[in-house]
Backbone as CSV, one residue per row, in Angstrom:
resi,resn,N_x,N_y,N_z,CA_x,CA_y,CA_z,C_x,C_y,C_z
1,UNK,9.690,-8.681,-12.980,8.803,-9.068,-11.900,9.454,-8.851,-10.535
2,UNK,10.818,-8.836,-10.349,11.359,-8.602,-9.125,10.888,-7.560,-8.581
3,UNK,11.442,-6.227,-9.613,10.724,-5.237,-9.487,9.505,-5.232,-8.358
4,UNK,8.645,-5.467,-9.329,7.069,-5.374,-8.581,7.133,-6.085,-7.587
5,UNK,7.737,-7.160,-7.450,7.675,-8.009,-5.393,8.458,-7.282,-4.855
6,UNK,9.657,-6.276,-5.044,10.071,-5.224,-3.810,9.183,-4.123,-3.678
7,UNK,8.108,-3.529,-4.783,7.574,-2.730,-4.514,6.081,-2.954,-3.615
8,UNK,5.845,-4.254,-3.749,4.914,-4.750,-2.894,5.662,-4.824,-1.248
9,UNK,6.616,-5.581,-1.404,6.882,-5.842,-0.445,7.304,-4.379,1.162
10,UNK,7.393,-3.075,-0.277,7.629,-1.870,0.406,6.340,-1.223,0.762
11,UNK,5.388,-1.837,0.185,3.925,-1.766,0.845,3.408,-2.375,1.811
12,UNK,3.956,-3.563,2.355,3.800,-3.885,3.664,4.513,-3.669,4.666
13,UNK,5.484,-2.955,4.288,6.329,-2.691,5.166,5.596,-1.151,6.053
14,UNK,5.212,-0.494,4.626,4.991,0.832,5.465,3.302,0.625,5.658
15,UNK,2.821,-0.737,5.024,1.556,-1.051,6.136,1.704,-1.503,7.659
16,UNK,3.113,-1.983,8.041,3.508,-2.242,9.117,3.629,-1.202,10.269
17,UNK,4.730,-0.244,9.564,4.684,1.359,10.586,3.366,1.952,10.754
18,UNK,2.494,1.794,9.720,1.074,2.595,9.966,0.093,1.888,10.927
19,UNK,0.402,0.653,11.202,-0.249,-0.470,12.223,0.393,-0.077,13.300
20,UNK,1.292,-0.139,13.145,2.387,-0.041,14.892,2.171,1.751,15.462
21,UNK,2.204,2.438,14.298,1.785,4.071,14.522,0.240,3.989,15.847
22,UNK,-0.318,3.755,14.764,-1.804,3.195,15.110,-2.109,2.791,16.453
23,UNK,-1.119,1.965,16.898,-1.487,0.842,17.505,-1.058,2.028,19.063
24,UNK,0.065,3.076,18.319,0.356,3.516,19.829,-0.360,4.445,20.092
25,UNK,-1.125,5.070,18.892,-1.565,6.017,19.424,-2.932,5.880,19.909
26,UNK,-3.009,4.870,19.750,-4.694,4.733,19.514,-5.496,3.375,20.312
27,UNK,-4.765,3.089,20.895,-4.588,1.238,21.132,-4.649,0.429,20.662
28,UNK,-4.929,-1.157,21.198,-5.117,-2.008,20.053,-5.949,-2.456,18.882
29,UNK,-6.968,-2.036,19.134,-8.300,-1.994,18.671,-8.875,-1.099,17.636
30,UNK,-9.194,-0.014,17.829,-9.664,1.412,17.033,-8.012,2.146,16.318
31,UNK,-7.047,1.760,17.269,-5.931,2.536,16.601,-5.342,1.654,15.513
32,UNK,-5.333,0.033,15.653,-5.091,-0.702,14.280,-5.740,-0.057,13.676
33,UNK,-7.211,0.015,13.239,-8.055,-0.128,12.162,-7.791,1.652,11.756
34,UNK,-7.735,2.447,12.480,-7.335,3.888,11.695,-5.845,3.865,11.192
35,UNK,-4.463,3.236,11.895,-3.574,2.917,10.891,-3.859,2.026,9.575
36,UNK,-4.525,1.360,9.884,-4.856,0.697,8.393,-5.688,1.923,7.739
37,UNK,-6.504,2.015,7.937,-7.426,3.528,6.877,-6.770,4.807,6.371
38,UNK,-5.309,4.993,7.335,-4.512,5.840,6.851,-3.560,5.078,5.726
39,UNK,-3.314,4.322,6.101,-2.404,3.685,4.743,-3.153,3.613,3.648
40,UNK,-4.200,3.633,3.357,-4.538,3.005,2.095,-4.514,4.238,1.689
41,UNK,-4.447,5.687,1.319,-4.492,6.682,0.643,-2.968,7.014,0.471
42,UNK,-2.189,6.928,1.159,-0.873,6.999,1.142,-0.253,5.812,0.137
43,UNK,-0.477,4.316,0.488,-0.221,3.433,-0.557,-0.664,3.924,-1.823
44,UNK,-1.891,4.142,-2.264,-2.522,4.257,-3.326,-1.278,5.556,-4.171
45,UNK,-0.810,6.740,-3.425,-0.051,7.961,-3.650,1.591,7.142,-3.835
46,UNK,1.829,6.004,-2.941,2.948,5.481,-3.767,3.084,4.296,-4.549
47,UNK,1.716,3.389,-5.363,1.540,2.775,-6.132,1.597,3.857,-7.351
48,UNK,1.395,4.648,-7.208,0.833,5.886,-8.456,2.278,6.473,-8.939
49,UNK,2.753,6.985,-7.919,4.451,7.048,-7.851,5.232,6.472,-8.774
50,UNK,4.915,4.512,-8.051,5.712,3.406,-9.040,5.343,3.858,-10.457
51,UNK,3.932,3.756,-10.521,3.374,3.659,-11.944,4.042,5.129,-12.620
52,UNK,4.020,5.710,-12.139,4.419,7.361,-12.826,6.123,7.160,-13.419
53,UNK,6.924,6.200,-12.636,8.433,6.042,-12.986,8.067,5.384,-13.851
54,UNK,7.553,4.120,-13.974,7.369,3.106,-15.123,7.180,3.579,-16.218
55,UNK,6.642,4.664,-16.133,5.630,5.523,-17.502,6.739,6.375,-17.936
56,UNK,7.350,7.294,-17.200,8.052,8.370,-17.445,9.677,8.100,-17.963
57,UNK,10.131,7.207,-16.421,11.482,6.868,-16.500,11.716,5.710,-17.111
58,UNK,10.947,4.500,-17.098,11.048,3.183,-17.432,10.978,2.657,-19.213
59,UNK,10.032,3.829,-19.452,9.526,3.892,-21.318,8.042,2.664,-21.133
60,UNK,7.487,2.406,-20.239,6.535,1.694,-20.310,5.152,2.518,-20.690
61,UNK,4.129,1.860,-21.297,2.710,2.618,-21.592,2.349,2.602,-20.292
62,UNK,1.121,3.751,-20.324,0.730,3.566,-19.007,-0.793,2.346,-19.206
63,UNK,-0.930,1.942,-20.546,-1.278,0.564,-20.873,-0.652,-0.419,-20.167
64,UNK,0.292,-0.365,-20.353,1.369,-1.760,-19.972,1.376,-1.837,-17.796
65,UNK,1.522,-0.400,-17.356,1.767,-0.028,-16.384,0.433,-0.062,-15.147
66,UNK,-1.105,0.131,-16.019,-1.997,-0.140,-15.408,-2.500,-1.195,-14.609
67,UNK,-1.862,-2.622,-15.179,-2.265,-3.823,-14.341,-1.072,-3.988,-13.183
68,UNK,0.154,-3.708,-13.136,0.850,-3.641,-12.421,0.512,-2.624,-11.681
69,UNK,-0.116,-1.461,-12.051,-0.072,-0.648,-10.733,-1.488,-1.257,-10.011
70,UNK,-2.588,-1.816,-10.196,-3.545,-2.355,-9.357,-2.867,-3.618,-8.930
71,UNK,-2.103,-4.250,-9.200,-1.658,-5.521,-8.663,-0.730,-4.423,-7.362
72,UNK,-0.059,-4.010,-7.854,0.811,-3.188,-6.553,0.269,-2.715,-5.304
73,UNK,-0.939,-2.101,-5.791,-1.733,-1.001,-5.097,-2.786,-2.034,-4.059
74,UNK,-3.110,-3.571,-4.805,-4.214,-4.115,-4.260,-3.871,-4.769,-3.155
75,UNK,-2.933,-5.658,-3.227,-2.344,-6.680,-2.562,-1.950,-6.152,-0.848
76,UNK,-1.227,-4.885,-0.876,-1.204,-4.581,0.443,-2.145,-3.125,1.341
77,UNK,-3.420,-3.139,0.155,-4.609,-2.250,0.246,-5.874,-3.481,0.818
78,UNK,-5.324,-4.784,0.405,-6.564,-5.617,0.774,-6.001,-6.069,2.454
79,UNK,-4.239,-6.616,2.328,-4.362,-6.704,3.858,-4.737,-5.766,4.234
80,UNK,-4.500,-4.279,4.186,-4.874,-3.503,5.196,-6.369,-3.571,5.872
81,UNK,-6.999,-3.682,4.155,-8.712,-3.756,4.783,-9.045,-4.589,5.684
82,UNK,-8.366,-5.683,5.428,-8.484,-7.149,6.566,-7.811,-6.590,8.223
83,UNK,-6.797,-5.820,8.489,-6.469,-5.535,9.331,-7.660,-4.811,9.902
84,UNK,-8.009,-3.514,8.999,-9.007,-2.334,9.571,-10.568,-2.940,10.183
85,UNK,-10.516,-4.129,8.990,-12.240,-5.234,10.124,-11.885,-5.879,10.797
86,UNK,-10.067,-6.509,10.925,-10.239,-7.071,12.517,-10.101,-6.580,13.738
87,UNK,-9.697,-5.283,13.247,-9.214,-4.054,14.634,-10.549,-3.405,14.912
88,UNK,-11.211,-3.119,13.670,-12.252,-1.911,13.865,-13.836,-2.383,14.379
């Protein structure tokens, strides 16, 4: 389980740079909510990532690997959404 809370936790992190990206290019407002809309396709490409090591390198099913990768993928895909309706 550690595991999966650093890999979350590396999802808010780079939901953080994509907010602050956002935020400069775009201002506070419209440029949050498009850094948030850019992260979520990028998260989703490194939740898939995790899940692909788990499967490949780890010896896990991708049975076993499926609820962890939506728990991974959701948690800092839902802040974002919350960011993208309070900016957008």
């Amino acid at each position: 389980m550690a595991h999966t809370a650093k890999i979350v936790l590396l999802g808010f992190l780079l939901l953080a740079a994509c907010l602050i990206v956002g935020r400069a290019l775009g201002g506070p407002g419209a440029g949050v909510a498009t850094g948030a809309k850019i992260f979520i396709p990028l998260w989703f490409i490194g939740a898939g990532i995790n899940m692909w090591f788990g499967v490949t390198k780890a010896g896990y099913s991708v049975a076993d690997e499926a609820p962890i990768f939506v728990l991974v993928f959701a948690i800092p895909a839902l802040a974002a959404g919350f960011a993208a309706w309070l900016g957008g």
